[in-house]
C-alpha positions as CSV (number, residue, x, y, z in Angstrom):
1,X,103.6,-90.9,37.5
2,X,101.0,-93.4,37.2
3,X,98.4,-93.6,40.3
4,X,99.2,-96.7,42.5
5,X,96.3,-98.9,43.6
6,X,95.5,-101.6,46.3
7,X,94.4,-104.9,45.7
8,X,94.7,-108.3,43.8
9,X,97.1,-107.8,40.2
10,X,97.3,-103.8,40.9
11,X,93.9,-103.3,40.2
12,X,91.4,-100.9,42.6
13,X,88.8,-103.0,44.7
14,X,86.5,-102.6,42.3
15,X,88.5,-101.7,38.9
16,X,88.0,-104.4,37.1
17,X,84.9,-105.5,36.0
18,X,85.9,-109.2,35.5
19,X,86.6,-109.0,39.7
20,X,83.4,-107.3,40.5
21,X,81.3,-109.9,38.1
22,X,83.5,-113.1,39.7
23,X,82.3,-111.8,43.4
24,X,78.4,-111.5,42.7
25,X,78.7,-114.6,41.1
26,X,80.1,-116.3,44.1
27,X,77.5,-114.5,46.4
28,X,74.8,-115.9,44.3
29,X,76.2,-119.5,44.4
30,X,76.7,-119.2,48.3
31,X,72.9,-117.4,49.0
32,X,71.4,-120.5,46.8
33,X,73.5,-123.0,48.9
34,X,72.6,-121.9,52.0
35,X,69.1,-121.3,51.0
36,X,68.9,-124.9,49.8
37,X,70.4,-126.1,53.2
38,X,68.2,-124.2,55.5
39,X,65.4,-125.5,53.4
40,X,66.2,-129.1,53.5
41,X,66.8,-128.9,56.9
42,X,63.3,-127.2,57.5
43,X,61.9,-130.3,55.7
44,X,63.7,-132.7,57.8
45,X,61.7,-131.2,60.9
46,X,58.8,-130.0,59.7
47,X,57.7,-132.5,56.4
48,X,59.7,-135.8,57.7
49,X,60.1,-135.1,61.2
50,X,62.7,-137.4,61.9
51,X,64.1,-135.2,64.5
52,X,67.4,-135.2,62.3
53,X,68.0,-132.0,63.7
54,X,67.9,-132.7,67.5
55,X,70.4,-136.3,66.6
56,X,72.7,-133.7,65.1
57,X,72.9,-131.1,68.2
């Protein structure tokens, strides 16, 4: 009997390679999109200082 496994299309969590490489990829993207944000926003108070930040809360 062949050995059941959880998670998307039958496959294990991390069975199939093209999964795994799909999920690091889309940490990257999201760690270099928030980096980029907090980044811009530390230049909008610090460099500009257009109090953008202070408007917004």
């Amino acid at each position: 009997m062949p050995e059941r496994r959880c998670g998307v299309g039958g496959y294990g969590l991390f069975g199939d390679d093209g999964l795994l490489a799909s999920h690091v990829a889309a940490h990257i993207v999201f760690y270099i999109a928030a980096a980029l944000h907090i980044g811009l926003v530390l230049e909008h108070q610090l460099v500009d200082r257009d109090h953008l930040l202070h408007r917004m809360l």
